[in-house]
Structure formats: C-alpha cells, structure tokens
Biopython code that builds the backbone (N, CA, C, O; Angstrom):
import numpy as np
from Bio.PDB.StructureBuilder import StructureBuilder

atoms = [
    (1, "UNK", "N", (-14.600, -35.576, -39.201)),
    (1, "UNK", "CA", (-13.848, -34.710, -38.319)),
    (1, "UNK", "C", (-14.585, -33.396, -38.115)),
    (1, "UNK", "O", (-14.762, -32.966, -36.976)),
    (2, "UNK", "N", (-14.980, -32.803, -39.098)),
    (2, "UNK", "CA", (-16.368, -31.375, -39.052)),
    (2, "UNK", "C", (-17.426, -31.629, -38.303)),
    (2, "UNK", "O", (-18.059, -30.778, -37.677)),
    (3, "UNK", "N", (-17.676, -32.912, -38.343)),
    (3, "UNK", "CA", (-19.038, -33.162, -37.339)),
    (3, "UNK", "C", (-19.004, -33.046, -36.102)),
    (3, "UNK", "O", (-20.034, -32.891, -35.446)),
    (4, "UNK", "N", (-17.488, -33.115, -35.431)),
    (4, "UNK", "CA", (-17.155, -32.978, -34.215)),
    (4, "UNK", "C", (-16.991, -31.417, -33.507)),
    (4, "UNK", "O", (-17.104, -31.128, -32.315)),
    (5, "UNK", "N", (-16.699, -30.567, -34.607)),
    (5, "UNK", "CA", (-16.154, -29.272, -34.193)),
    (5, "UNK", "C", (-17.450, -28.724, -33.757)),
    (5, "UNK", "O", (-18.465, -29.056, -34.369)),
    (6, "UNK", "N", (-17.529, -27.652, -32.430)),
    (6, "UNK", "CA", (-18.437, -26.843, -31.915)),
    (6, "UNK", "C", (-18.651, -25.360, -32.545)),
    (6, "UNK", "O", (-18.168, -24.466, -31.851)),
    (7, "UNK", "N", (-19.112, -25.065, -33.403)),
    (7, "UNK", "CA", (-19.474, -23.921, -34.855)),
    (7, "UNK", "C", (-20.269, -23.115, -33.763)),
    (7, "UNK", "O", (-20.977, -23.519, -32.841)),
    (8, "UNK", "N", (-19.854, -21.584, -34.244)),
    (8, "UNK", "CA", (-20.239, -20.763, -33.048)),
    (8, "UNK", "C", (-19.676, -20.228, -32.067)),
    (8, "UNK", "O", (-19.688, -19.054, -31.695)),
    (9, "UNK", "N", (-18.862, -21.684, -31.390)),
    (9, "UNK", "CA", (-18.178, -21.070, -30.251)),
    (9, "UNK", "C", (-17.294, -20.956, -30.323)),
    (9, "UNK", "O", (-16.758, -21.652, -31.185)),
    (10, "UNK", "N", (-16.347, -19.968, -29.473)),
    (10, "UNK", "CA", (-14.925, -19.935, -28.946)),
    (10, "UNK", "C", (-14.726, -20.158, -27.748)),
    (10, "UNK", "O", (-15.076, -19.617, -26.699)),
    (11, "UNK", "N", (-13.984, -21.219, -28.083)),
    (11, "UNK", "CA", (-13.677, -22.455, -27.039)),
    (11, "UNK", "C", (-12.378, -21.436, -26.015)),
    (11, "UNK", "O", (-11.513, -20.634, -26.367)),
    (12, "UNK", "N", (-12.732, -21.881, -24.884)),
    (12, "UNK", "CA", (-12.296, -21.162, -23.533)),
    (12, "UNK", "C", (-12.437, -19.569, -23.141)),
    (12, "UNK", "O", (-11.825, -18.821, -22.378)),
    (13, "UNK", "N", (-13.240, -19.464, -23.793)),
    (13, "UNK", "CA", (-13.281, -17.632, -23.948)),
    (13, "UNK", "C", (-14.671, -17.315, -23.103)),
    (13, "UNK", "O", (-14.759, -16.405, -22.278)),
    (14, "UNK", "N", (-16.139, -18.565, -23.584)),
    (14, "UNK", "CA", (-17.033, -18.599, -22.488)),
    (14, "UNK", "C", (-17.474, -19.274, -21.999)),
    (14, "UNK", "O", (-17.271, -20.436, -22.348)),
    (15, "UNK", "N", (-18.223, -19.048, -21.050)),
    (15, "UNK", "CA", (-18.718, -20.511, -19.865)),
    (15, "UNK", "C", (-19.980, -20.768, -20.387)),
    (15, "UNK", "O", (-20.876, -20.007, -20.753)),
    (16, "UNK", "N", (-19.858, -22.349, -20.347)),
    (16, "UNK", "CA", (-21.115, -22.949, -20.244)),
    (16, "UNK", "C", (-22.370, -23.199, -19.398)),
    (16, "UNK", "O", (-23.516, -23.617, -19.563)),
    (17, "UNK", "N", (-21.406, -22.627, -18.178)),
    (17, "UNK", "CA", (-22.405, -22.106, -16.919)),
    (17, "UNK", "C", (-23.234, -21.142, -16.776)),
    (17, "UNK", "O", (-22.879, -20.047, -17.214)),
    (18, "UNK", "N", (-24.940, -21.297, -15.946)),
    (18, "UNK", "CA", (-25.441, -20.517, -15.964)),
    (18, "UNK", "C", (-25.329, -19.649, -14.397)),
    (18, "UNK", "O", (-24.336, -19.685, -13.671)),
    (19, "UNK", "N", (-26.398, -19.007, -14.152)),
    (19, "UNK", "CA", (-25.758, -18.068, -12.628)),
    (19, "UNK", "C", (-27.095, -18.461, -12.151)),
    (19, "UNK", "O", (-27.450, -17.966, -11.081)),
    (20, "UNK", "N", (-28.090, -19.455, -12.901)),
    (20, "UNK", "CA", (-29.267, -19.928, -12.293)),
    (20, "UNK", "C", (-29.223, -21.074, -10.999)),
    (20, "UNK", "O", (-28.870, -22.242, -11.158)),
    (21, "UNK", "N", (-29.710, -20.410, -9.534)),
    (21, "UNK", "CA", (-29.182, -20.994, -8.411)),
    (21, "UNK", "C", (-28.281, -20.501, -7.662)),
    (21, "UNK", "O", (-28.238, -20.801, -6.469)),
    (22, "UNK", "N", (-27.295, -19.555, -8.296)),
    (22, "UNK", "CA", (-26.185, -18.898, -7.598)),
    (22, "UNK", "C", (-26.396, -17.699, -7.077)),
    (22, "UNK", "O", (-26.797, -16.702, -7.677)),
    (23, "UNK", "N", (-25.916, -17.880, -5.093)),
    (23, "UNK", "CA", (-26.524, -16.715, -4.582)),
    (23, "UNK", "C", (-24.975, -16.330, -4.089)),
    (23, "UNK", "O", (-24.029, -17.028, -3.725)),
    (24, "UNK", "N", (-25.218, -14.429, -4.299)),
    (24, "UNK", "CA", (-23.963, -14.110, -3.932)),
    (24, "UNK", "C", (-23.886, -14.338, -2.543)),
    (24, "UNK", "O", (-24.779, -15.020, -2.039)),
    (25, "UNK", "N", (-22.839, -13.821, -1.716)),
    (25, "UNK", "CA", (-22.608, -13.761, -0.261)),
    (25, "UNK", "C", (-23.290, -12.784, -0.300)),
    (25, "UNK", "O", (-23.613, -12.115, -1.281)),
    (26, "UNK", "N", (-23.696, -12.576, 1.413)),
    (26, "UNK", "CA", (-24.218, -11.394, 1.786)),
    (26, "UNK", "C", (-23.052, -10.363, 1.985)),
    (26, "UNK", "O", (-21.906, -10.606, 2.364)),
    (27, "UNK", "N", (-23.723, -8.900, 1.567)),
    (27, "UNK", "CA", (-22.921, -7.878, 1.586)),
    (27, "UNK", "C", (-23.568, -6.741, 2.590)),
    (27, "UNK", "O", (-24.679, -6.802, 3.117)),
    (28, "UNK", "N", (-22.553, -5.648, 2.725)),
    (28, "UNK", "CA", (-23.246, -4.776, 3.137)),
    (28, "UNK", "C", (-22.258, -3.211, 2.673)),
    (28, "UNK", "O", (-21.050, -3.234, 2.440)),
    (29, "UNK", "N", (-22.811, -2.418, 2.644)),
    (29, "UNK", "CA", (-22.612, -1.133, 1.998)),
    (29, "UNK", "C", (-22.105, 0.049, 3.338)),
    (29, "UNK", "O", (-22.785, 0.494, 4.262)),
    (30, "UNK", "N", (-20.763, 0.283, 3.007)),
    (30, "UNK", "CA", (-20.622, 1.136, 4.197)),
    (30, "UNK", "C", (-20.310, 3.017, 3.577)),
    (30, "UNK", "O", (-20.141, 3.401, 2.420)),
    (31, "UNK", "N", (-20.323, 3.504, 4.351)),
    (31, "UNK", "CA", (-20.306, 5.350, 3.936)),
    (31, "UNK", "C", (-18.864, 5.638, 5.068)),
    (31, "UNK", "O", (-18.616, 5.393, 6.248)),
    (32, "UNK", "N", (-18.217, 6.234, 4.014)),
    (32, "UNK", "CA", (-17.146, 6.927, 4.946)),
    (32, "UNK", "C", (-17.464, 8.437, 4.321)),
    (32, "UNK", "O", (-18.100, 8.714, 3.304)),
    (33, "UNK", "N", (-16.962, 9.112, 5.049)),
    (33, "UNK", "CA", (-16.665, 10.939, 4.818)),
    (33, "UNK", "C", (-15.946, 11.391, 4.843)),
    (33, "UNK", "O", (-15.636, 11.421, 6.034)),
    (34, "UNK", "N", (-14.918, 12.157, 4.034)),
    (34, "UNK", "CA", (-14.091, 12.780, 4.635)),
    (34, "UNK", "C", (-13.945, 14.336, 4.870)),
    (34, "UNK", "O", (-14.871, 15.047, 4.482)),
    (35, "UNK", "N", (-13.229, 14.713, 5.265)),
    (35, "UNK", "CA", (-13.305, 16.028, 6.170)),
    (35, "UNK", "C", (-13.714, 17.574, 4.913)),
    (35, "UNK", "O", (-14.113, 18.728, 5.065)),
    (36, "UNK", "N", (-13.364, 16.796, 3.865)),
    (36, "UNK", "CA", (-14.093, 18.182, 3.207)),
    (36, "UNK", "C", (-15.985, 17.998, 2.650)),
    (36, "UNK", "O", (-16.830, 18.753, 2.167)),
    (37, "UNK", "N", (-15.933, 16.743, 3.018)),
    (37, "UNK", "CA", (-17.700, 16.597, 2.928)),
    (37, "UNK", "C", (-17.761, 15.091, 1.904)),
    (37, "UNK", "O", (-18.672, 14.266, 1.974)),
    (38, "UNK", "N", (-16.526, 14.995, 0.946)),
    (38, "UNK", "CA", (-16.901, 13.708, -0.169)),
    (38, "UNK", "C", (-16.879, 12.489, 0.739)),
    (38, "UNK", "O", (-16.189, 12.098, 1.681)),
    (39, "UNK", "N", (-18.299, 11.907, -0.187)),
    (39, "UNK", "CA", (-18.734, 10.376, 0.473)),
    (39, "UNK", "C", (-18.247, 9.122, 0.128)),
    (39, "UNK", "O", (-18.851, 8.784, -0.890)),
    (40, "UNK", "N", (-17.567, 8.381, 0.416)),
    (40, "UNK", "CA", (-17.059, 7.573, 0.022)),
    (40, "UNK", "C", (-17.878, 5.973, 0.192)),
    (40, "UNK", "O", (-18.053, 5.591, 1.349)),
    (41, "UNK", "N", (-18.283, 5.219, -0.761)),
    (41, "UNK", "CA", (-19.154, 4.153, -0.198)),
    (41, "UNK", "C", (-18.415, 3.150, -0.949)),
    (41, "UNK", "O", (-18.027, 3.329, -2.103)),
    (42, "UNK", "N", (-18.157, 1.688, -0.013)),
    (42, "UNK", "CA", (-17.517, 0.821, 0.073)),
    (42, "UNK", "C", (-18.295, -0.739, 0.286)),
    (42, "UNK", "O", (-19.340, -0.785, 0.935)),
    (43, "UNK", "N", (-17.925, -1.519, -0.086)),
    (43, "UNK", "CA", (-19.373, -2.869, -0.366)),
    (43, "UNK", "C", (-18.230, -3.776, 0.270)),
    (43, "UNK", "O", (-17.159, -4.049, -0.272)),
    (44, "UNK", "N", (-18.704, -4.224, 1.632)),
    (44, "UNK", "CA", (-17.784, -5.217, 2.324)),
    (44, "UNK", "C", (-19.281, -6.637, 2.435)),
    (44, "UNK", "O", (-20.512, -6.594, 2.428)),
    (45, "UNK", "N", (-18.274, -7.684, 2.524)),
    (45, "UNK", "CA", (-18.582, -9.222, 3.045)),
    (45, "UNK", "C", (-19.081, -8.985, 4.636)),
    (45, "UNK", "O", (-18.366, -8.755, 5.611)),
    (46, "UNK", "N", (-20.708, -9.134, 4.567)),
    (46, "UNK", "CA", (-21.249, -9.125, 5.854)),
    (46, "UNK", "C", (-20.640, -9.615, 6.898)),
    (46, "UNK", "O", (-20.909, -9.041, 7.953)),
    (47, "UNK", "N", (-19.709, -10.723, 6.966)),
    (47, "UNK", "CA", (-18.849, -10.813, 8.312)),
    (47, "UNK", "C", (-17.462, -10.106, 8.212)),
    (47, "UNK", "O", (-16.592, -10.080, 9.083)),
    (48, "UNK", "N", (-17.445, -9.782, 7.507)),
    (48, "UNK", "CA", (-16.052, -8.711, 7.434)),
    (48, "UNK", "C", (-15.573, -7.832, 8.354)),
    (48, "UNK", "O", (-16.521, -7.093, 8.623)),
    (49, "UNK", "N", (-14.503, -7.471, 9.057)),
    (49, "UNK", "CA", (-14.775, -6.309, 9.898)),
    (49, "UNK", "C", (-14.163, -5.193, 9.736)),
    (49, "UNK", "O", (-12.937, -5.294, 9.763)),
    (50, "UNK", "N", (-14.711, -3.847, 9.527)),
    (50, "UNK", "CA", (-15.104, -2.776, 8.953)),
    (50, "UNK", "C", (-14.111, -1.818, 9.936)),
    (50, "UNK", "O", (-14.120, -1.594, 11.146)),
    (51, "UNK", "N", (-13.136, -1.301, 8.676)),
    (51, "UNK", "CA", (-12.105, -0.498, 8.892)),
    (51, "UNK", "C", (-12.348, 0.934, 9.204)),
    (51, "UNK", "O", (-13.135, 1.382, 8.369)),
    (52, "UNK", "N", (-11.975, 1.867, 10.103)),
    (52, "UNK", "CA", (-12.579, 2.978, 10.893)),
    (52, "UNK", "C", (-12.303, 4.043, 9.906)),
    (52, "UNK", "O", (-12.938, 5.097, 9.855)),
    (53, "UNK", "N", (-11.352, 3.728, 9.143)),
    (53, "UNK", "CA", (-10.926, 4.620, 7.792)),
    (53, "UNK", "C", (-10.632, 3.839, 6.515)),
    (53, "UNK", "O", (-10.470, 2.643, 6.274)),
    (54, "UNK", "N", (-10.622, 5.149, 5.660)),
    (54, "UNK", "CA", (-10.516, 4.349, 4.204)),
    (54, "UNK", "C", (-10.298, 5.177, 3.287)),
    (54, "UNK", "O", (-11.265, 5.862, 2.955)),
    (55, "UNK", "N", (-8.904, 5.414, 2.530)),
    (55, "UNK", "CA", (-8.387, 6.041, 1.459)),
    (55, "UNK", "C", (-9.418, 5.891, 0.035)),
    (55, "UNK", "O", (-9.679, 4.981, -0.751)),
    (56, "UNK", "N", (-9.808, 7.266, 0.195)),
    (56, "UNK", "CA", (-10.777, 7.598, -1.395)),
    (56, "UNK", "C", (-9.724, 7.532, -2.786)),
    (56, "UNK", "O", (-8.511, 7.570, -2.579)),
    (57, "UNK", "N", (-10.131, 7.455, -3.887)),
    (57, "UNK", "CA", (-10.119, 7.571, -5.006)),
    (57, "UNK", "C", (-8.940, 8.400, -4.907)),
    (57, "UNK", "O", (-7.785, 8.109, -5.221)),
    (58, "UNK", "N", (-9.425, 9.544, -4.395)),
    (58, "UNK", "CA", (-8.558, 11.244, -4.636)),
    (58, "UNK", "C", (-7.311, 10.951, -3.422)),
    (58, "UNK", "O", (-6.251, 11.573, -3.360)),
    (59, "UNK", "N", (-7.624, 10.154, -2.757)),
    (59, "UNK", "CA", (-6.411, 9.924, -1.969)),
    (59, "UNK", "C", (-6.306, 10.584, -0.648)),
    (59, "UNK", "O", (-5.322, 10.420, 0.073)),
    (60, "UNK", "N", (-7.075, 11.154, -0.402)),
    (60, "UNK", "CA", (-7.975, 11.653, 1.003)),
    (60, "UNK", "C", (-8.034, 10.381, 1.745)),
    (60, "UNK", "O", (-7.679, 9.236, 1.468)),
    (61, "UNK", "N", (-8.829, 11.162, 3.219)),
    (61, "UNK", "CA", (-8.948, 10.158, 3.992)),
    (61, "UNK", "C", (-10.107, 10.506, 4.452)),
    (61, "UNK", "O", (-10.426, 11.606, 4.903)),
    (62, "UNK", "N", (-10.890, 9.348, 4.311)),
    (62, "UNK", "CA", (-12.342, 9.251, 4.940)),
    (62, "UNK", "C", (-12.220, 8.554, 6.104)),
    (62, "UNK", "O", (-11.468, 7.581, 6.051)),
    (63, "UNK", "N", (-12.894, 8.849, 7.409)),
    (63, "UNK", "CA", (-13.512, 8.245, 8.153)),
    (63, "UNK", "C", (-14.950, 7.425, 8.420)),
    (63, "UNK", "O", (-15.899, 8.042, 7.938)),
    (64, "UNK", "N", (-15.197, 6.588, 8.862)),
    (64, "UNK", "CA", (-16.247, 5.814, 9.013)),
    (64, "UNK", "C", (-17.711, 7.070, 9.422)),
    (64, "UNK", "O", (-17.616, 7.880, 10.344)),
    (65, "UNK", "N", (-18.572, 6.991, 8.792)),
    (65, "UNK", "CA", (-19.901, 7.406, 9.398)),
    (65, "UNK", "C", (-20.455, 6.590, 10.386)),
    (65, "UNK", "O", (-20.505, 5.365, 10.273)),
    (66, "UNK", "N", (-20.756, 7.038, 11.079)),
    (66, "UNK", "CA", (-21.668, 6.457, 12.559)),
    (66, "UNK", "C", (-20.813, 5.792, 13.244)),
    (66, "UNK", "O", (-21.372, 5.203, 14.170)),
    (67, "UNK", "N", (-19.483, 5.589, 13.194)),
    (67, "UNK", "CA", (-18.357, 4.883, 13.774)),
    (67, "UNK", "C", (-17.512, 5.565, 14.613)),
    (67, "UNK", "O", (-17.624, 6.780, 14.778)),
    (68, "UNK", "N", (-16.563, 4.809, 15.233)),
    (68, "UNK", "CA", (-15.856, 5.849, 16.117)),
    (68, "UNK", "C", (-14.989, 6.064, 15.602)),
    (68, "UNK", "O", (-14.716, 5.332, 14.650)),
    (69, "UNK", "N", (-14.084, 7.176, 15.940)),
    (69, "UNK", "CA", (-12.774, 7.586, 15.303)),
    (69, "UNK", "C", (-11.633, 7.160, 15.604)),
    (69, "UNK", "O", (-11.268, 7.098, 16.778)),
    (70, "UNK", "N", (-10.847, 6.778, 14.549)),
    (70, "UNK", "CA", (-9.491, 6.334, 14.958)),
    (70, "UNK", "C", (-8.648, 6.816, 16.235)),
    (70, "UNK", "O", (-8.208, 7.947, 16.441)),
    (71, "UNK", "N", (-8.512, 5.465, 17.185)),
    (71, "UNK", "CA", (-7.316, 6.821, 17.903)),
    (71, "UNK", "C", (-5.684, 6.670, 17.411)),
    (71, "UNK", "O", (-5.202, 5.555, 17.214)),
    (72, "UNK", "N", (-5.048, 7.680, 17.269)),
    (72, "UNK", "CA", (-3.830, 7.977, 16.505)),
    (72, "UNK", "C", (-3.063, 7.927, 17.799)),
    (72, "UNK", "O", (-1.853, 8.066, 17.619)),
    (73, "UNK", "N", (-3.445, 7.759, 19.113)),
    (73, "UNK", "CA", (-2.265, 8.180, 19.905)),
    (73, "UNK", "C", (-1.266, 6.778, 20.427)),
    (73, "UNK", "O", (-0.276, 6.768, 21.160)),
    (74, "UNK", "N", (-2.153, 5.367, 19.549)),
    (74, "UNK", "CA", (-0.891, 4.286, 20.069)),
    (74, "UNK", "C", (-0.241, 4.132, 19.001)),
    (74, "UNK", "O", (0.218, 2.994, 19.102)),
    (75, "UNK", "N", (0.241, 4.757, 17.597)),
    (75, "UNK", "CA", (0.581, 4.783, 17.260)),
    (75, "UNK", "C", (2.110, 5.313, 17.171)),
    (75, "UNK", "O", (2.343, 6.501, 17.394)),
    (76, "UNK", "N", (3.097, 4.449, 16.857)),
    (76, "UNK", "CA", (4.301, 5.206, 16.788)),
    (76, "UNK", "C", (5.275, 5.819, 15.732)),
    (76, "UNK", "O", (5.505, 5.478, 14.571)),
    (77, "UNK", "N", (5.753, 6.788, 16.466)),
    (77, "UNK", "CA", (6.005, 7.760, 15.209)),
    (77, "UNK", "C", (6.695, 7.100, 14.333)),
    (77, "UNK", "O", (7.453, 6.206, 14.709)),
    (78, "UNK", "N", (6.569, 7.391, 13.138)),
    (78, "UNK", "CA", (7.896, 6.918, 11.916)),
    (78, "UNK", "C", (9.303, 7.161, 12.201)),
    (78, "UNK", "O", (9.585, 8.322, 12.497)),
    (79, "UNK", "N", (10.171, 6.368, 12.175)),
    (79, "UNK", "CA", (11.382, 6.819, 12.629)),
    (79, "UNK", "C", (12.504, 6.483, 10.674)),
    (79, "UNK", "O", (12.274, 5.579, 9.870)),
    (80, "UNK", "N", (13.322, 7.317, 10.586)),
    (80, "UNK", "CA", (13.763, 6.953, 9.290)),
    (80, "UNK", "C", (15.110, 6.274, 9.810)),
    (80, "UNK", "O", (15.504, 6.349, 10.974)),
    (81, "UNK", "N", (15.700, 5.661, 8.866)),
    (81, "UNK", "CA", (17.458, 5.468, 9.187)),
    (81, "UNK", "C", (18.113, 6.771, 9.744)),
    (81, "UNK", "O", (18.896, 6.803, 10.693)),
    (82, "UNK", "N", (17.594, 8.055, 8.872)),
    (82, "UNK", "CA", (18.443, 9.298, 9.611)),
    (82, "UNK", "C", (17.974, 9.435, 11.000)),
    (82, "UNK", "O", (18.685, 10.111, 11.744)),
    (83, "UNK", "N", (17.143, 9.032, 11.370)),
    (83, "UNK", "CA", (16.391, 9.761, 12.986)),
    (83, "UNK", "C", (17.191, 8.455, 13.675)),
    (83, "UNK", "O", (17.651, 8.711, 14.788)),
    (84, "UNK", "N", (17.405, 7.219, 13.225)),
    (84, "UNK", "CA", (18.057, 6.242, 14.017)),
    (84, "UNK", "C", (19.576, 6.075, 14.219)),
    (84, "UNK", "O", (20.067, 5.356, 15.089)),
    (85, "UNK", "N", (20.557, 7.110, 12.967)),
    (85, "UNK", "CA", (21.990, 7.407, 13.180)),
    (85, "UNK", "C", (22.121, 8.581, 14.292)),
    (85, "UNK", "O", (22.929, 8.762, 15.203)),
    (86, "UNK", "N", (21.392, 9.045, 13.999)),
    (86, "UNK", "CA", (21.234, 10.541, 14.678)),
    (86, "UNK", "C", (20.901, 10.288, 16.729)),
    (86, "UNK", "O", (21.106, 11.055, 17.669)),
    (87, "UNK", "N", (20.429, 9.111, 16.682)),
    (87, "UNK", "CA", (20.632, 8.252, 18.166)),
    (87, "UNK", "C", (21.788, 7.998, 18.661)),
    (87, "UNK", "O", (22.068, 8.124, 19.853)),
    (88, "UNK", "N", (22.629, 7.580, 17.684)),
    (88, "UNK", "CA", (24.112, 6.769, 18.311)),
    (88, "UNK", "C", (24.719, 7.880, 17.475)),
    (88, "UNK", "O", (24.082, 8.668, 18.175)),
    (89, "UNK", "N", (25.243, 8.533, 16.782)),
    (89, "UNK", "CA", (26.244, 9.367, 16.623)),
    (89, "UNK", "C", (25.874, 10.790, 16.490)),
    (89, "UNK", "O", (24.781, 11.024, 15.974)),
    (90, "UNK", "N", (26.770, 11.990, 16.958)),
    (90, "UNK", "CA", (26.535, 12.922, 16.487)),
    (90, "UNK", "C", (26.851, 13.744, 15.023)),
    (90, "UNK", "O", (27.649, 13.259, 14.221)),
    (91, "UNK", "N", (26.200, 14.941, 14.771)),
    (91, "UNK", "CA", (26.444, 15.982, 13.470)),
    (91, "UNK", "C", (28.282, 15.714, 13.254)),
    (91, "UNK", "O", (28.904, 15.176, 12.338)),
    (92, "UNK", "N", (28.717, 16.332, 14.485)),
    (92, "UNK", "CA", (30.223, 16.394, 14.434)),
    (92, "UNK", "C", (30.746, 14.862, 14.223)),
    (92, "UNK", "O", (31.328, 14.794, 13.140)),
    (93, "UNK", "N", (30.731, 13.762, 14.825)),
    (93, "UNK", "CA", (31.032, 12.926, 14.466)),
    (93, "UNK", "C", (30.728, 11.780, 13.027)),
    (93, "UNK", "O", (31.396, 10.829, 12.620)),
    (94, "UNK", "N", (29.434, 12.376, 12.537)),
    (94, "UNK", "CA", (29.290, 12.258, 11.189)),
    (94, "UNK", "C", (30.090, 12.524, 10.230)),
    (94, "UNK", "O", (30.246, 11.688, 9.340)),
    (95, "UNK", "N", (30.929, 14.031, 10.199)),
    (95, "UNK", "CA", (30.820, 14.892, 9.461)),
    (95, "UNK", "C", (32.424, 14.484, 9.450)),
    (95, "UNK", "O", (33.075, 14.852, 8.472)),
    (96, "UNK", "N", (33.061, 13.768, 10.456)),
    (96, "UNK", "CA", (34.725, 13.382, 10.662)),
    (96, "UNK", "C", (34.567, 12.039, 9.943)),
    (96, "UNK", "O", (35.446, 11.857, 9.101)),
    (97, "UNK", "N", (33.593, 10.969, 10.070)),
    (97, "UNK", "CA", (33.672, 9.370, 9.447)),
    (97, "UNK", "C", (33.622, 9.977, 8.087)),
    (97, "UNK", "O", (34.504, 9.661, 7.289)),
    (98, "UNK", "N", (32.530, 10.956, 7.674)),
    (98, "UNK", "CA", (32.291, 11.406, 6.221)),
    (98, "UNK", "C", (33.780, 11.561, 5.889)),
    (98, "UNK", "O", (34.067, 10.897, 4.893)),
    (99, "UNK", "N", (34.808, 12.227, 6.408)),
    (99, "UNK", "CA", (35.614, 12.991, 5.836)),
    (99, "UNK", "C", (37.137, 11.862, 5.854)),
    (99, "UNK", "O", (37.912, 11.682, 4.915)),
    (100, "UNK", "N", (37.170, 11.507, 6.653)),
    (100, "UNK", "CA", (37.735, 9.769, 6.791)),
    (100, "UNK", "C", (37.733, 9.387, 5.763)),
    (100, "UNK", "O", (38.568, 9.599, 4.884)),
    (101, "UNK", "N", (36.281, 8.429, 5.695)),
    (101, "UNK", "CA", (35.604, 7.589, 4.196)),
    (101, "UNK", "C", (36.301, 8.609, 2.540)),
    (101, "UNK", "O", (36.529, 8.194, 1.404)),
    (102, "UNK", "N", (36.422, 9.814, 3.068)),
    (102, "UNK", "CA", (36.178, 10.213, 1.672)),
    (102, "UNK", "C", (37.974, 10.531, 1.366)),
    (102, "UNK", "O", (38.485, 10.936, 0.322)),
    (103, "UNK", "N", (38.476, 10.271, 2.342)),
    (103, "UNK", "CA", (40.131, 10.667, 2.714)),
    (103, "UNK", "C", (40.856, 9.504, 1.609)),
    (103, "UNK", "O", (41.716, 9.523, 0.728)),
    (104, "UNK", "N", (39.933, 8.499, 2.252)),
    (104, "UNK", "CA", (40.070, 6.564, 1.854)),
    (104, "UNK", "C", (40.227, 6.575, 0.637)),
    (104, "UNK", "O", (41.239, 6.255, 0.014)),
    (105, "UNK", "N", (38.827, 7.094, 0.079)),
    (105, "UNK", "CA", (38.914, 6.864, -1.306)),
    (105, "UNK", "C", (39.811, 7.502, -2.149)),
    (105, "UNK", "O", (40.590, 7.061, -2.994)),
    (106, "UNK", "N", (39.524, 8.759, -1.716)),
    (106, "UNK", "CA", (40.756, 9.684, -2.773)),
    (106, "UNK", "C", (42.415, 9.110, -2.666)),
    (106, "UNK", "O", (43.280, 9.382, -3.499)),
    (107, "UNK", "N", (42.529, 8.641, -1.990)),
    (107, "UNK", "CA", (44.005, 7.539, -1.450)),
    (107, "UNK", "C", (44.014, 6.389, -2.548)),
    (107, "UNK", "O", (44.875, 6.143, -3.393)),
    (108, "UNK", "N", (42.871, 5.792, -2.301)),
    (108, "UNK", "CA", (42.695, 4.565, -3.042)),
    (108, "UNK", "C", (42.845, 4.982, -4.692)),
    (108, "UNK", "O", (43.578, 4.402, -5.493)),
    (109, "UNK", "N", (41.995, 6.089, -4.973)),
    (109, "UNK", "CA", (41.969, 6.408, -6.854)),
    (109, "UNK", "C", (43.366, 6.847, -6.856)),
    (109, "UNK", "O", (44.003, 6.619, -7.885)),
    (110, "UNK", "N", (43.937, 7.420, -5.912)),
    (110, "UNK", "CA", (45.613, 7.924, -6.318)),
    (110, "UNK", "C", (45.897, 6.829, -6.864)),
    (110, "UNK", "O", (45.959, 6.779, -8.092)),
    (111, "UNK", "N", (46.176, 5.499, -5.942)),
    (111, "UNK", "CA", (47.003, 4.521, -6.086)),
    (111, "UNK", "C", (46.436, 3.987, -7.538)),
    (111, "UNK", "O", (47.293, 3.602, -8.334)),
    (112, "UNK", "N", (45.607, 3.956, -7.780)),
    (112, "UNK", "CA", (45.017, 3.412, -8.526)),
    (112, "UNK", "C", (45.534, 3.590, -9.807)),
    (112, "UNK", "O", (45.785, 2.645, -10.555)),
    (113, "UNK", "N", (45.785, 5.326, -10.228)),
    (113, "UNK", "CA", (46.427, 5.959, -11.311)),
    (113, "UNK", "C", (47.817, 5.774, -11.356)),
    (113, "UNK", "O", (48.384, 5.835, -12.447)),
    (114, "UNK", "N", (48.521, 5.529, -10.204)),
    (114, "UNK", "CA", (50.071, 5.462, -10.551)),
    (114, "UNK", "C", (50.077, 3.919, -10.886)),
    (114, "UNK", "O", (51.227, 3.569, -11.150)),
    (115, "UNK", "N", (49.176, 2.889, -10.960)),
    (115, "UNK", "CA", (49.750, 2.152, -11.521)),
    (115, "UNK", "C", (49.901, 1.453, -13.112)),
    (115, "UNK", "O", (50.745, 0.584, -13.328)),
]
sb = StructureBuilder()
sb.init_structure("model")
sb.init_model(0)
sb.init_chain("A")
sb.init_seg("    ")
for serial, (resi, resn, name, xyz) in enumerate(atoms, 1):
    if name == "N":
        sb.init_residue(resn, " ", resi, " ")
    sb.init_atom(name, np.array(xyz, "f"), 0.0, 1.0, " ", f" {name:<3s}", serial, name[0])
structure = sb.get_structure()
C-alpha cells in the first residue's frame, strides 16, 4: 500500500503541467490620464474594445490618451424616486397623504390599546 503513495507531493494543491508550448493571447497596454496628471495603465485582450474612460485605483477618472473624449451629452440625467413623485404630485399634496397616513395609524394604535 506505501509503494503506491506519491512522497513529496500534495496532491491537488499542484499541477503537473508545464507552461512549455503555452502562448498567452495577445495583449495590448493602454494609458489613461486623469485630469490631475496620474497615469493609469491597463492590459486589455488585443481584440477587446477599449473603453474611452476608466476608474483608477484612487477612484478618479481617467480618460483615454490619444482617444477621443467621452461625449456626456446622450446621456440621461439620473432621476431618483423623489424627482419621479415630485412629477405626479405636489409639496402640498404630499404633505396632506403624509398627514392622512399618519392620522390612520395613530387611529389604528388607539384601537389597538383599548383592547
């Protein structure tokens, strides 16, 4: 049964494979900048296609070197749930459902205690 065991190794931990023959994909190395001067360099898959910006480390925003610049203007604005109530109802009519809703409840905990 000892004659069988592999002494030395730990079994699933490494490969028996070598990297002799193995070619990576082609890559290519891109430079973004961002507006206070830091360079940001990024290693994309030669057919990849190469994003006009790209969030650094620090959380900045770099733009592409030698590339064109994003345009921001088909973009649409963020709208939140408040900017989308604020469409169909007004301040004043908020401020009456608020006072409604809150009429409800205090009704409801009354009942609640007398029983």
């Amino acid at each position: 049964m000892s004659d069988r065991s592999l002494r030395g190794m730990r079994l699933g931990a490494q490969s028996m494979e070598t990297e002799a023959g193995v070619e990576p994909a082609p890559r290519q190395r891109v430079e973004y900048r961002c507006e206070d001067g830091e360079q940001v360099f990024v290693t994309f898959a030669a057919e990849a296609e190469i994003p006009s910006t790209w969030v650094s480390k620090t959380g900045k925003e770099a733009v592409l070197v030698n590339g064109e610049k994003p345009d921001e203007s088909n973009e649409k604005p963020v709208r939140t749930h408040w900017d989308m109530l604020l469409e169909r109802r007004s301040i004043e009519e908020l401020e009456q459902i608020l006072e409604d809703r809150l009429n409800k409840l205090r009704e409801r905990r009354g009942e609640r205690r007398s029983a």
